[in-house]
TORKOL-4160 file (C-alpha; in steps of 0.2 Angstrom, whole numbers, padded with zeros to 4 digits, m for minus):
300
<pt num="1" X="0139" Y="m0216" Z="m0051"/>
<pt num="2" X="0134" Y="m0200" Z="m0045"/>
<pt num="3" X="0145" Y="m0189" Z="m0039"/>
<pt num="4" X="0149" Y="m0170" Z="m0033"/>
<pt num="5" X="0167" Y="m0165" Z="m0037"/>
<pt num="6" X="0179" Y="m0151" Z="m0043"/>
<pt num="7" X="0191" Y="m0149" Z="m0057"/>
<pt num="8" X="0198" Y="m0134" Z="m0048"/>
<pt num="9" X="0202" Y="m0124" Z="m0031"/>
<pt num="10" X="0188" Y="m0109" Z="m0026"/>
<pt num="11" X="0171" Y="m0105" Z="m0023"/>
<pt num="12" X="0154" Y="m0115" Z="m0020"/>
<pt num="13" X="0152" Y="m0113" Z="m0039"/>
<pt num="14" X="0167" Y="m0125" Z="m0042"/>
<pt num="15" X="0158" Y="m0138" Z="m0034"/>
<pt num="16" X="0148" Y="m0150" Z="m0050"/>
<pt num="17" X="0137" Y="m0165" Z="m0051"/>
<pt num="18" X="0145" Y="m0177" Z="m0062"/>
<pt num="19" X="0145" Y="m0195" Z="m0068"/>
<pt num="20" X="0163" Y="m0205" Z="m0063"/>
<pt num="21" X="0165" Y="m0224" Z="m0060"/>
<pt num="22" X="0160" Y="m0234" Z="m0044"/>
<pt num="23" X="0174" Y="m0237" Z="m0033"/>
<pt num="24" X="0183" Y="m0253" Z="m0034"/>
<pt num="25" X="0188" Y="m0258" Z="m0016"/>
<pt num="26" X="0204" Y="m0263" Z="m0013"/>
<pt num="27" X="0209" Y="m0277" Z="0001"/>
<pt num="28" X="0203" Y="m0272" Z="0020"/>
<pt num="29" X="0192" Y="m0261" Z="0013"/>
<pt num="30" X="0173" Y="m0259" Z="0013"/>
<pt num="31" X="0162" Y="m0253" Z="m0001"/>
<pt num="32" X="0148" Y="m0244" Z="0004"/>
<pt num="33" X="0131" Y="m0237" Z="m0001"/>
<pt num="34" X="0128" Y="m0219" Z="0004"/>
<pt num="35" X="0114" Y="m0213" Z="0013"/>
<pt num="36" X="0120" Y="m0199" Z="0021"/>
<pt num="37" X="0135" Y="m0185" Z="0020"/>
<pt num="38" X="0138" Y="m0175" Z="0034"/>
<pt num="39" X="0145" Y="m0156" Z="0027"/>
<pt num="40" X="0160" Y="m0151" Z="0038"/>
<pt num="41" X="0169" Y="m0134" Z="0037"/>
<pt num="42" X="0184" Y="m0143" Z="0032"/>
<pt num="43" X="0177" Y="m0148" Z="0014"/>
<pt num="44" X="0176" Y="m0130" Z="0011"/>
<pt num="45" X="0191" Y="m0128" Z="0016"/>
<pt num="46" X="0200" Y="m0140" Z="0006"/>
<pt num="47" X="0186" Y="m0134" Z="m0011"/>
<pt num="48" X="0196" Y="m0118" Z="m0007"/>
<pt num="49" X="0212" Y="m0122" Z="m0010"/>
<pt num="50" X="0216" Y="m0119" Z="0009"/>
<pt num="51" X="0228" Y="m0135" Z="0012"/>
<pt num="52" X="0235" Y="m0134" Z="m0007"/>
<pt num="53" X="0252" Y="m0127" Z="0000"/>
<pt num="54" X="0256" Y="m0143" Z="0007"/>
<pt num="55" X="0243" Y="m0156" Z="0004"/>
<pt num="56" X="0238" Y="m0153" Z="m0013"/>
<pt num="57" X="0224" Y="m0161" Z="m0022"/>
<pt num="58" X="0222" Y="m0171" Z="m0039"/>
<pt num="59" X="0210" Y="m0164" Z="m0048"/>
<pt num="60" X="0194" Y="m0172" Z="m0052"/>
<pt num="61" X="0191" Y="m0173" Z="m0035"/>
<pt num="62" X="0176" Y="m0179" Z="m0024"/>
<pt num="63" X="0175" Y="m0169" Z="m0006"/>
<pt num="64" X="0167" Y="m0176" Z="0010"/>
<pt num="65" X="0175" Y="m0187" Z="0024"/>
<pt num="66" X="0156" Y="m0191" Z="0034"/>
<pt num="67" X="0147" Y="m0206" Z="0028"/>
<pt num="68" X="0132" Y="m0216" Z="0033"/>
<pt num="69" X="0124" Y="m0229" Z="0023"/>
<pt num="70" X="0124" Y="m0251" Z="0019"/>
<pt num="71" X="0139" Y="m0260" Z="0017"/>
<pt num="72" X="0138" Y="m0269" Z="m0001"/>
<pt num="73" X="0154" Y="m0280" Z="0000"/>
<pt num="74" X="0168" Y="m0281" Z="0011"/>
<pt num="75" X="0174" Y="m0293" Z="0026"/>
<pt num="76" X="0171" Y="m0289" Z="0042"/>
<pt num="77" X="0151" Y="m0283" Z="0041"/>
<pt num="78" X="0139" Y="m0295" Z="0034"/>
<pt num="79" X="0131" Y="m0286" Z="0015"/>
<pt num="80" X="0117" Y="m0273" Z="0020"/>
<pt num="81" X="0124" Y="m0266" Z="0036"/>
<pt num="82" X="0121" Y="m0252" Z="0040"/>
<pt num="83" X="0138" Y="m0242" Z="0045"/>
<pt num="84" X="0146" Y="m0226" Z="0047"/>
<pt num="85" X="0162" Y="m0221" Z="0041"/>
<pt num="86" X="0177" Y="m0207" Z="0041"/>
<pt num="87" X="0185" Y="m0206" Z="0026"/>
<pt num="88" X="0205" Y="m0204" Z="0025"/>
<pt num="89" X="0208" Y="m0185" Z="0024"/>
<pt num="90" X="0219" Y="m0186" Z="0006"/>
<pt num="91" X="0206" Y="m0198" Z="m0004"/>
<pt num="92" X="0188" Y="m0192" Z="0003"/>
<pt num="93" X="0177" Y="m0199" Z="m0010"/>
<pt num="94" X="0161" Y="m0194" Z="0002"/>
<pt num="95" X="0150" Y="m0181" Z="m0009"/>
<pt num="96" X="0145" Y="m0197" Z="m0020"/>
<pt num="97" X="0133" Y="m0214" Z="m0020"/>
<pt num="98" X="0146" Y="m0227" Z="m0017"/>
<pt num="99" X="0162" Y="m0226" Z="m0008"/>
<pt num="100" X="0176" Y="m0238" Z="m0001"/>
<pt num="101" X="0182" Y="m0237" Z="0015"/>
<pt num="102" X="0196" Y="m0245" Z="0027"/>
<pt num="103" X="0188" Y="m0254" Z="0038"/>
<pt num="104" X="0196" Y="m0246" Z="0053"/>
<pt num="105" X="0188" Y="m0232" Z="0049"/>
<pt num="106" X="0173" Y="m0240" Z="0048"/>
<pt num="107" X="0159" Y="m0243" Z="0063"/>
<pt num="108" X="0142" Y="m0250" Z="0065"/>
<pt num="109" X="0125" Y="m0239" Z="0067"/>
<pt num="110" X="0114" Y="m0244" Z="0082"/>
<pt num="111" X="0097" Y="m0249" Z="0074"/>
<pt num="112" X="0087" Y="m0236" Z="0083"/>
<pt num="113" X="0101" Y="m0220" Z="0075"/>
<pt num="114" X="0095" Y="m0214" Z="0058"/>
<pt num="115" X="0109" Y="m0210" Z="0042"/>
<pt num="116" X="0108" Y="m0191" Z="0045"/>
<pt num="117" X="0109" Y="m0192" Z="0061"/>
<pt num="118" X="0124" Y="m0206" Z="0060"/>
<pt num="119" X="0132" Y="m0195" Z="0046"/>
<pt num="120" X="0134" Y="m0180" Z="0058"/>
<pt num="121" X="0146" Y="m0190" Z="0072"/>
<pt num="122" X="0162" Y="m0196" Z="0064"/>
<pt num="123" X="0173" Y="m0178" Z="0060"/>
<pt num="124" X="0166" Y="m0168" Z="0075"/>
<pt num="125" X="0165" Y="m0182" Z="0087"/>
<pt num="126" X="0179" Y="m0190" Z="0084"/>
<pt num="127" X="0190" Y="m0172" Z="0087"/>
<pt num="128" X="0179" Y="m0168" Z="0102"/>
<pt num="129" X="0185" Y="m0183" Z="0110"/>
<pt num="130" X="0202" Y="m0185" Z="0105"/>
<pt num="131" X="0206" Y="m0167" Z="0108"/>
<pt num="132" X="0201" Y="m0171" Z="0126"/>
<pt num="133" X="0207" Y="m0190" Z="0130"/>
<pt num="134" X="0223" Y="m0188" Z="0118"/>
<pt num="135" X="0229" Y="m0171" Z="0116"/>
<pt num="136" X="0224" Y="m0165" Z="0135"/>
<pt num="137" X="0223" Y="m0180" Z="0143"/>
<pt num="138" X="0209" Y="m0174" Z="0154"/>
<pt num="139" X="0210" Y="m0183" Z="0172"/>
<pt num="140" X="0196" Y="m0182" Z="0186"/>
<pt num="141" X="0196" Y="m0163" Z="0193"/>
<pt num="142" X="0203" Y="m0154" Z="0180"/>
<pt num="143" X="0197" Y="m0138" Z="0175"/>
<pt num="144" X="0194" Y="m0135" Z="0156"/>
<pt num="145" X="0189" Y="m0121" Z="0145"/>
<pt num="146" X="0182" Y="m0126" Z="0131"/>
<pt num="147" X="0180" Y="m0113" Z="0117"/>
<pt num="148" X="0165" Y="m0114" Z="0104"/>
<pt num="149" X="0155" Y="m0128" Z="0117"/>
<pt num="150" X="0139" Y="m0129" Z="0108"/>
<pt num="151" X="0147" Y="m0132" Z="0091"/>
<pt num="152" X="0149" Y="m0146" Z="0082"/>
<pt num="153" X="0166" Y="m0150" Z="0090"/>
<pt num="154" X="0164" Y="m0141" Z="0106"/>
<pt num="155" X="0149" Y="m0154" Z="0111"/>
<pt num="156" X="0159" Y="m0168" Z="0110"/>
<pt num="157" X="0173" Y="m0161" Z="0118"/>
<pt num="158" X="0164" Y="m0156" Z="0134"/>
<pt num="159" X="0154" Y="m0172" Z="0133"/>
<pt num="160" X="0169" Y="m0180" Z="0133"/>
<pt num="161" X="0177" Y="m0167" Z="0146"/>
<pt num="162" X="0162" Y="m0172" Z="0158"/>
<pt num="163" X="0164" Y="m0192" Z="0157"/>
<pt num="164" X="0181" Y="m0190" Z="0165"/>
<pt num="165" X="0175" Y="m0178" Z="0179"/>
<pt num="166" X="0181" Y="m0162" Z="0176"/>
<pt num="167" X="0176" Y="m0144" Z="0178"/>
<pt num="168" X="0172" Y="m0135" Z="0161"/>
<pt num="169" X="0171" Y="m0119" Z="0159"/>
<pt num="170" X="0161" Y="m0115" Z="0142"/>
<pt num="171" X="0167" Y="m0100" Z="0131"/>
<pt num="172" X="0154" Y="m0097" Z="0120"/>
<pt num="173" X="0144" Y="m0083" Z="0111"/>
<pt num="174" X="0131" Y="m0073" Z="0122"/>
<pt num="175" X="0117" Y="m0081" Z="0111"/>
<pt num="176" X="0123" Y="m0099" Z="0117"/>
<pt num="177" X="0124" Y="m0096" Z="0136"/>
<pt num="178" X="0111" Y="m0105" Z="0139"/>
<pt num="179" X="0114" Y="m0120" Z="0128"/>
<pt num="180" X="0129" Y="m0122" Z="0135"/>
<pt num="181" X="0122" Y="m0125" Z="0152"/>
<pt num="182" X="0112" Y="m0139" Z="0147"/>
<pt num="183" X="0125" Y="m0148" Z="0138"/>
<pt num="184" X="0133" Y="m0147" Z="0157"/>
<pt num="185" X="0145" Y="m0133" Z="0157"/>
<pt num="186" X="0149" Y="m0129" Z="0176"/>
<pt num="187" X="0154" Y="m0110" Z="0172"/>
<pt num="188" X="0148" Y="m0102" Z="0156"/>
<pt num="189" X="0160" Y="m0087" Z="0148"/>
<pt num="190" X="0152" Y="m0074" Z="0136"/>
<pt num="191" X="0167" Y="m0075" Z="0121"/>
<pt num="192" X="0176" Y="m0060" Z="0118"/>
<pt num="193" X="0165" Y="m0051" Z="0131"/>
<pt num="194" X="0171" Y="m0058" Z="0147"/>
<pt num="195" X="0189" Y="m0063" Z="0157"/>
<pt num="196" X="0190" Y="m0074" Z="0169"/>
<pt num="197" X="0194" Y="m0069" Z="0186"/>
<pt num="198" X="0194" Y="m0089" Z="0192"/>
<pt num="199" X="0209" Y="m0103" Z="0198"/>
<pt num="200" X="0217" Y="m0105" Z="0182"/>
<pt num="201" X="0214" Y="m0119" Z="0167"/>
<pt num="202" X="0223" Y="m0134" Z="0167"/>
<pt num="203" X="0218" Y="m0139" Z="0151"/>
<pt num="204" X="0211" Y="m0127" Z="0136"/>
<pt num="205" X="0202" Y="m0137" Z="0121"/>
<pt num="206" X="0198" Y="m0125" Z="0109"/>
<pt num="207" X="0186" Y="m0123" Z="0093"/>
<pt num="208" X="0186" Y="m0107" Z="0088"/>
<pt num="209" X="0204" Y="m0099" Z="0090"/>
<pt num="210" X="0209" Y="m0082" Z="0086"/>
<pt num="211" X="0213" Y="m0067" Z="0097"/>
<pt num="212" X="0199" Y="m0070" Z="0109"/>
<pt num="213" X="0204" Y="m0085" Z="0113"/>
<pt num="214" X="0221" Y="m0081" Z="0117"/>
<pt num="215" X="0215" Y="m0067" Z="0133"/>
<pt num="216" X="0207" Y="m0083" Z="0141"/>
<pt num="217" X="0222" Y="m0092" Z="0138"/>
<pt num="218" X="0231" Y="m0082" Z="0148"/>
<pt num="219" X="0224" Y="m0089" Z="0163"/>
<pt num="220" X="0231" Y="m0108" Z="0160"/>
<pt num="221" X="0244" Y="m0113" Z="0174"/>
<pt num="222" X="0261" Y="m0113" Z="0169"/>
<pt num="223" X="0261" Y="m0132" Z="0169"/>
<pt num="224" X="0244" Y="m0135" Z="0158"/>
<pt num="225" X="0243" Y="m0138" Z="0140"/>
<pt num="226" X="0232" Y="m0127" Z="0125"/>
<pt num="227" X="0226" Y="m0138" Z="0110"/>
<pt num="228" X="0216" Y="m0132" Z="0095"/>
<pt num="229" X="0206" Y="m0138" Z="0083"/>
<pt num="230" X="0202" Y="m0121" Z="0074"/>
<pt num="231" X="0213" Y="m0117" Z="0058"/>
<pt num="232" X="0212" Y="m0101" Z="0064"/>
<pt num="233" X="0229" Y="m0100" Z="0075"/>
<pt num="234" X="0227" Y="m0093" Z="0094"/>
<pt num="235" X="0241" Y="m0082" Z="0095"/>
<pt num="236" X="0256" Y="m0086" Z="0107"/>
<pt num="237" X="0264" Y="m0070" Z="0113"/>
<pt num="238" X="0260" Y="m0066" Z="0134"/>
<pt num="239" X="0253" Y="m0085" Z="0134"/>
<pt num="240" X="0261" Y="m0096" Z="0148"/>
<pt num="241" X="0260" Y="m0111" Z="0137"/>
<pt num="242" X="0262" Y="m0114" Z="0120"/>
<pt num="243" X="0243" Y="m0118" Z="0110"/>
<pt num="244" X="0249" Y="m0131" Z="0097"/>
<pt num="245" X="0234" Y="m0140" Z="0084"/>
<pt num="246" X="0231" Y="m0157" Z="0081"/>
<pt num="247" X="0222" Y="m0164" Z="0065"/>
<pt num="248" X="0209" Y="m0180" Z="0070"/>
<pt num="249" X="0212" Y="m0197" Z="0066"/>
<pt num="250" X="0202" Y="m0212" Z="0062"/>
<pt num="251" X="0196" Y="m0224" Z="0076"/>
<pt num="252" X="0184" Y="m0235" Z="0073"/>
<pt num="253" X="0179" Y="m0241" Z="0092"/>
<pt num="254" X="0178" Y="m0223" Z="0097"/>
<pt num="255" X="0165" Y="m0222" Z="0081"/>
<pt num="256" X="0155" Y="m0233" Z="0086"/>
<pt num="257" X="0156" Y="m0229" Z="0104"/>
<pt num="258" X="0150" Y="m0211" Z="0099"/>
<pt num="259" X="0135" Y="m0218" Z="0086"/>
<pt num="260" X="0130" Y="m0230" Z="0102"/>
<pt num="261" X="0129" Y="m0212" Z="0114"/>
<pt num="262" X="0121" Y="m0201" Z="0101"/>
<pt num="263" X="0108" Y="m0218" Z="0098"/>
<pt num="264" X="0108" Y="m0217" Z="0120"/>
<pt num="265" X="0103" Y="m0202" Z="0121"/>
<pt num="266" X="0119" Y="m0196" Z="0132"/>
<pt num="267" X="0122" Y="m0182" Z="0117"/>
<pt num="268" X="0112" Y="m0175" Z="0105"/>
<pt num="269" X="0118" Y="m0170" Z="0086"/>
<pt num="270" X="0108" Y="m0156" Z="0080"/>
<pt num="271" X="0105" Y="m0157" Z="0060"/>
<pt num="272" X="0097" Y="m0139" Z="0051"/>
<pt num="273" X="0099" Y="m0145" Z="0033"/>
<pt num="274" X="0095" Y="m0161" Z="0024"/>
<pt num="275" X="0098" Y="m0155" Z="0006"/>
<pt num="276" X="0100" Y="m0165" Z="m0011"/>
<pt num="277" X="0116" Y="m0172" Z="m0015"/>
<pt num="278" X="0115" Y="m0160" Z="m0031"/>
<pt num="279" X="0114" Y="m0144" Z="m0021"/>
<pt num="280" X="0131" Y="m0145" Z="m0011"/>
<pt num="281" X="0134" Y="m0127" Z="m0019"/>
<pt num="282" X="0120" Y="m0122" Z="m0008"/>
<pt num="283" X="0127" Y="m0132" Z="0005"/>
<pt num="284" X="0143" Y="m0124" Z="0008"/>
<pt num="285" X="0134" Y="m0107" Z="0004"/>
<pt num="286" X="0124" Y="m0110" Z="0019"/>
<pt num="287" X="0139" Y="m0116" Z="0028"/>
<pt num="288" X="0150" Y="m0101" Z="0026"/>
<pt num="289" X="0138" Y="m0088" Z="0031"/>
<pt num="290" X="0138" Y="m0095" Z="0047"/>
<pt num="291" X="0124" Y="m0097" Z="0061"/>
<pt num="292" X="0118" Y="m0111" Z="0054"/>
<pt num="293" X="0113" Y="m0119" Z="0070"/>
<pt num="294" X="0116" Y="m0138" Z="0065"/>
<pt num="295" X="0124" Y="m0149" Z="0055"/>
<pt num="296" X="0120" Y="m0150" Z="0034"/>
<pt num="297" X="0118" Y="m0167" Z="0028"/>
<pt num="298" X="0118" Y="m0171" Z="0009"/>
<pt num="299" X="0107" Y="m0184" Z="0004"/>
<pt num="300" X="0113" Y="m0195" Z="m0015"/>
């Protein structure tokens, strides 16, 4: 098969087309035909050798965790299903035409939800919402900053915020004020150009991370809790609570759940790129100058 993989840590340039063999899935797994990749920050991150420290790869290796496409053999989903998929974070496999899947990170696509579309849910939605049901716990009333709202992340996170009742407070760039209303913000923070002079946070989920975070965080109650998703760290020092990061998980009834709300209409994805599986370089060039504006998703 066709595949997009790199023999070494670095730039864009590292990343090749290349022939290797289709997957052979293994018990509980599900092969699947892809349709669509979703491009996440994080596969730069690992091309770049960011993780190698503690988590290093074998080299060839194929990038992508975001999958969308028909399932070709596995139990569970009848041949020709359409499904969406997070891949485990060590094996990826998703910048190719087939891959094999467990199948509890596996979940269907609603009829009416296109690949792309599908391909663009599993990494950030999946942190979105468990950064707010897991790692905050976010209960009826609660006030929550959420840092970097209209992002990829930060949308699911105040969608998810909002289903459980509480008050968010967006922190986003000046650009995206208004965005950030219509997604449902309550209270909308220009970042790194505004404090906050309100009650204090019980809860901070944050996106972005960094220095400017931190100043807001200084407003969380002595009793709240600060988790990140950014691998940027938030510094600590003057902070009433200590911001600790999280990395996501797999869950396939949370997937699905996420593909049926995105097919509903509750929340939008927003996609700027759909690009040729043979120009990820261009893909991870566009994605690390920023402002893109959407998601890019890779076609094989």
């Amino acid at each position: 098969m066709k595949a997009v993989m790199i023999d070494a840590y670095g730039g864009p340039e590292k990343l090749r087309i290349g022939a290797c063999g289709k997957p052979v899935r293994s018990d509980g797994e599900i092969l699947i035909r892809v349709a669509a990749v979703g491009v996440n920050p994080a596969d730069g991150k690992w091309r770049a050798g960011m993780f190698a420290g503690f988590l290093p790869l074998s080299f060839p290796h194929i990038t992508g965790y975001d999958v969308a496409g028909t399932v070709e053999a596995g139990d569970g989903f009848a041949p020709d299903s359409r499904v969406v998929a997070i891949l485990p974070p060590l094996r990826q496999g998703g910048y190719a035409e087939w891959v094999a899947a467990p199948i509890e990170n596996v979940a269907p696509i609603p009829e009416t939800l296109d690949f792309a579309a599908a391909a663009a849910i599993p990494t950030p939605g999946l942190t979105g919402v468990q950064l707010i049901e897991e790692q905050l716990d976010v209960q009826l009333g609660h006030r929550v900053l959420v840092t970097g709202a209209t992002g990829a992340v930060g949308r699911f996170a105040m969608f998810a915020a909002k289903a459980r009742g509480a008050t968010v407070i967006a922190a986003v760039r000046a650009a995206q004020r208004e965005a950030a209303r219509a997604l449902g913000a309550d209270t909308v923070l220009t970042l790194g150009a505004e404090d906050w002079d309100g009650l204090t946070f019980d809860r901070v989920a944050d996106t972005v991370g960094g220095a400017q975070v931190a100043r807001l965080c200084r407003h969380v109650a002595a009793d709240g809790v600060i988790r990140t998703a950014a691998t940027t760290p938030i510094p600590s020092e003057g902070l009433p609570v200590e911001p600790a990061g999280f990395a996501v998980h797999a869950d396939a009834g949370r997937l699905a759940a996420l593909a049926a709300a995105v097919a509903a209409g509750e929340i939008a994805v927003l996609i700027a790129h759909i690009l040729p599986l043979d120009e990820a370089q261009q893909a991870h060039r566009l994605l690390e100058a920023g402002g893109v504006g959407g998601k890019i998703i890779l076609r094989p």
